[in-house]
N, C-alpha and C positions, 0 to 999 in steps of 0.2 A: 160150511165152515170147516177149517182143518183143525182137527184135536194135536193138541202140544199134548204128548208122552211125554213122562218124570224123563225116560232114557235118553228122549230128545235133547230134552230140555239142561238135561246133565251134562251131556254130550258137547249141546253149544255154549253152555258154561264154561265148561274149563277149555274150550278154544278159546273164547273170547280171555280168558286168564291165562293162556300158555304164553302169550305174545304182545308187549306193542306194536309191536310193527305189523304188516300189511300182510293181513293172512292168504296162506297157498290159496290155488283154485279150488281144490275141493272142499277146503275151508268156509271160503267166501261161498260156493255154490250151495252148504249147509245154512249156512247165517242168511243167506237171502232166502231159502227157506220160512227161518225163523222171525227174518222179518216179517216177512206176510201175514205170517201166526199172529205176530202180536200186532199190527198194523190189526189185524180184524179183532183180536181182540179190545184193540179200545175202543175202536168203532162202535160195537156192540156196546161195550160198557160206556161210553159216552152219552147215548140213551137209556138202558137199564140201571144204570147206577149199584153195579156189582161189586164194586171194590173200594177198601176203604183209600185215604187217602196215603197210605205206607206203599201198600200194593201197586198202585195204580202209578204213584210216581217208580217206582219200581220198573214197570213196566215200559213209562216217556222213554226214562234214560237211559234202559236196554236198546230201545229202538233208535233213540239217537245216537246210541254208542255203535251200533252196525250199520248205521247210514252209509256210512264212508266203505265198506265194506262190499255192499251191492257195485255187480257187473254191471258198467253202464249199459253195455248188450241188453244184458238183461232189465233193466230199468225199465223202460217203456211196459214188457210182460207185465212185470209186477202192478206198475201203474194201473194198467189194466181192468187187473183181478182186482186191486184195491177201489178200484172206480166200482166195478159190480157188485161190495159188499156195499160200501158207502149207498149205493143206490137199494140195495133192500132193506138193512136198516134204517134208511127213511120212510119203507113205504109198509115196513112189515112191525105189529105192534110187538113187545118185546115175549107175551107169553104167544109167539105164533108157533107153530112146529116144524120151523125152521129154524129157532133159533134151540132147537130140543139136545138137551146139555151143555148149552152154551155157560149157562152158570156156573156148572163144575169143572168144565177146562181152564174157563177165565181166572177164578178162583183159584184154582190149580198152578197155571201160570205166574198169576199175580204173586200167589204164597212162596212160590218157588225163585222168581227173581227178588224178592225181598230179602231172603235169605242171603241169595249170592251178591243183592249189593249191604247188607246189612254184614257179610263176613268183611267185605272191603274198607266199610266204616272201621270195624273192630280191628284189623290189619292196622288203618292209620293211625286209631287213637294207642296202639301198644307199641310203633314206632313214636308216636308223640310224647308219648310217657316213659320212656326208655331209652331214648336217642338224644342225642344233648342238639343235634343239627335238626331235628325232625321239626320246625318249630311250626309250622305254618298253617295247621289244620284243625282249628281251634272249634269248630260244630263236631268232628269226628272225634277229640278229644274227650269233650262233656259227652258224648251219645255213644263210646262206647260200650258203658254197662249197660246199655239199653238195647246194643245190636247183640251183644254176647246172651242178654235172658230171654232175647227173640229166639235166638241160635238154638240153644239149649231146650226150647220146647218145641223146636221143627223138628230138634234130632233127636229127639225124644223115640218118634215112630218110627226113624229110619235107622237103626245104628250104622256106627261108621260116617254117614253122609256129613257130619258137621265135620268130624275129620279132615274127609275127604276134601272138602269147600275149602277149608282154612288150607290148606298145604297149598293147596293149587293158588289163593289170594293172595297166601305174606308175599312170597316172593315178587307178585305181579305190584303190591302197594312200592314196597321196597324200592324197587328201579324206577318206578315216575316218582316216589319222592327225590331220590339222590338222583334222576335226571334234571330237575327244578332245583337241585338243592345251594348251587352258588347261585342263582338269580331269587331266591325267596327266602331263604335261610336267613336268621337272625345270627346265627352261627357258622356261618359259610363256611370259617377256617375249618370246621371239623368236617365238612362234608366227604364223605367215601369218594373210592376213585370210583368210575364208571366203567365196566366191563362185563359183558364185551360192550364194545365204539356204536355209539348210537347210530341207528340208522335214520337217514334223512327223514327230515322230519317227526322223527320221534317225539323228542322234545315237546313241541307243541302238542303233540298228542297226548303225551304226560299229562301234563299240564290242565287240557278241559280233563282227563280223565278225573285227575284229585279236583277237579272243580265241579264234576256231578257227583262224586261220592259225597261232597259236602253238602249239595244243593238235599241228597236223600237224606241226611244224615239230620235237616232239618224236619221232615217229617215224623221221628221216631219220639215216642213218648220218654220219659224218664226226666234225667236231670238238667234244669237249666244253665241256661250261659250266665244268666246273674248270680248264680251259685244260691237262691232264694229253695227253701224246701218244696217237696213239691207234693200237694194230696193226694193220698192215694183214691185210685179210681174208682167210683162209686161212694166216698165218705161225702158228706153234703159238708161238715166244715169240721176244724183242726180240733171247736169247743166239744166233738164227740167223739176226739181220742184221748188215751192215756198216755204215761210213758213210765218203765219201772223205777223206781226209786230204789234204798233200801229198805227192810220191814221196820228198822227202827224207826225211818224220817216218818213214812209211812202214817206211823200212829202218834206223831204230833196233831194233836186236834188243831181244824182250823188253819191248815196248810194251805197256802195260795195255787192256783194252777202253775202250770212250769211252762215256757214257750215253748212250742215244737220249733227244733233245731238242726239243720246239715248235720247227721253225726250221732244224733243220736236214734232209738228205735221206739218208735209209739206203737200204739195198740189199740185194734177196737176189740173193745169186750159184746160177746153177743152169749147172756148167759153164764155158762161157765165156760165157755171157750171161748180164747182169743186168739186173735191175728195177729201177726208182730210184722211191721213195714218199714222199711229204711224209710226218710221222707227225703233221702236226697235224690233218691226218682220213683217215690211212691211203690215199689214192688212188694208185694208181701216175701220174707224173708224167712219164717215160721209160725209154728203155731204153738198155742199154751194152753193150761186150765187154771181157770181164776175160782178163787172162790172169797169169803167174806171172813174178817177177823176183826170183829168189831166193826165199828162203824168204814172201817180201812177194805182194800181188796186187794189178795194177794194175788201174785202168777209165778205157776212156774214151766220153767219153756227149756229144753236141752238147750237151744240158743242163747239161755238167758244163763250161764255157768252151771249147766247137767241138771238132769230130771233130777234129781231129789235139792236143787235150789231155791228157796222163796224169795223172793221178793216182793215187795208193796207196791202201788200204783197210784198216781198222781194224775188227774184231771192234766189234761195239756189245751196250751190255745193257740193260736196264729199270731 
């Protein structure tokens, strides 16, 4: 198996983002490359079942996205080599030692195009939300605070890299939205000029482009399209969270629970410490220290108006 390096893998990124149009030959001769890469990597993972479902679509519509890219010349080779893998991972089980690191490249790869189609999701949802013409991308919309706290824990390890990704994405969302944007815009009168003059066929290349970002942008956890709250991952139900009140309502005896709502921030208590979670896509947002004041439970959270703030806590329900 050929191991995908982050440098590779960086590398054919921001090719495949420098351009719609029909990349140079050396271009193409790396991306058919990278086909193969990932062509064996799903292979593998097809059997092993290494990747979750973020990743793994991540992956498809990298490879679908270079299809068009491979030298026909070259096509039959690849086929080839792809025929040879397909045939050992039918015949070889998945812990053989042939397949020895195959789960950390995979992983590796998988994590690494999630990233760079999850910066493209966040590209379209901040022209969606920003642009009075952008109107058409309505999965990337809702799923962008979901690709942005993906982001920000990839680039967590690498400094720079989520930078890096985002520079090289907006511009590349940009021009396939305003290449589509009189034929899908609700707003066409506003749509930008196009420049430079598309090349042949671009257009339609646009076009499935912002049509896989939205197809991944399905996969991402976070907020939905009914705009309904969403639990956060791991709480079994909404009756085992709270949400802060004031301390005065607080110690009204015999207060009812409060709906969890889009909007507002609940909390599970475990002890004296709590988690504080948006429930419009479930992510924890901060942490607190609860403690008791009569029958009532106070939190105070820097999130919640600065560490020396109290406030009371309410039972919340679905």
């Amino acid at each position: 198996m050929i191991r995908t390096r982050f440098a590779r893998l960086n590398a054919i990124a921001l090719a495949m983002a420098a351009s719609l149009a029909w990349p140079g030959a050396a271009q193409a001769q790396s991306m058919g490359q990278a086909y193969v890469d990932i062509a064996t990597h799903l292979a593998i993972d097809g059997k092993c079942k290494y990747l979750d479902p973020a990743r793994q679509q991540a992956l498809a519509l990298t490879l679908e996205e270079l299809d068009p890219a491979i030298n026909p010349a070259n096509r039959s080779l690849i086929n080839q080599r792809l025929d040879q893998v397909r045939g050992v991972v039918a015949t070889k089980p998945c812990g053989d030692p042939v397949f020895a690191g195959a789960k950390t490249a995979i992983s590796e790869a998988g994590t690494y195009y999630q990233a760079v189609w999850s910066g493209r999701v966040l590209a379209l949802g901040n022209l969606r939300s920003g642009e009075l013409w952008a109107t058409w991308t309505p999965v990337s919309g809702v799923k962008a605070s979901a690709a942005s706290h993906f982001l920000k824990g990839w680039g967590a390890s690498s400094p720079g890299a989520e930078a890096q990704l985002l520079s090289a994405v907006r511009p590349e969302a940009r021009r396939a939205m305003i290449l589509n944007c009189a034929a899908q815009s609700s707003e066409a009168a506003k749509c930008p000029a196009i420049t430079p003059a598309p090349a042949e066929g671009e257009a339609a290349r646009a076009k499935a482009w912002v049509a896989r970002v939205e197809r991944f942008a399905t996969k991402l956890p976070g907020a939905r399209l009914d705009g309904q709250p969403v639990l956060p991952e791991g709480i079994a139900s909404w009756g085992s969270l709270y949400t802060p009140i004031s301390l005065e309502m607080a110690l009204v005896p015999g207060l009812p629970k409060m709906a969890c709502k889009v909007g507002m921030t609940v909390v599970k208590v475990e002890g004296a410490k709590a988690t504080l979670y948006n429930p419009r896509d479930g992510f924890a947002v901060g942490e607190g220290t609860v403690s008791p004041m009569g029958a009532a439970l106070t939190i105070t959270s820097p999130q919640l108006g600065g560490p020396g703030k109290m406030l009371g806590l309410i039972g919340c329900q679905g």
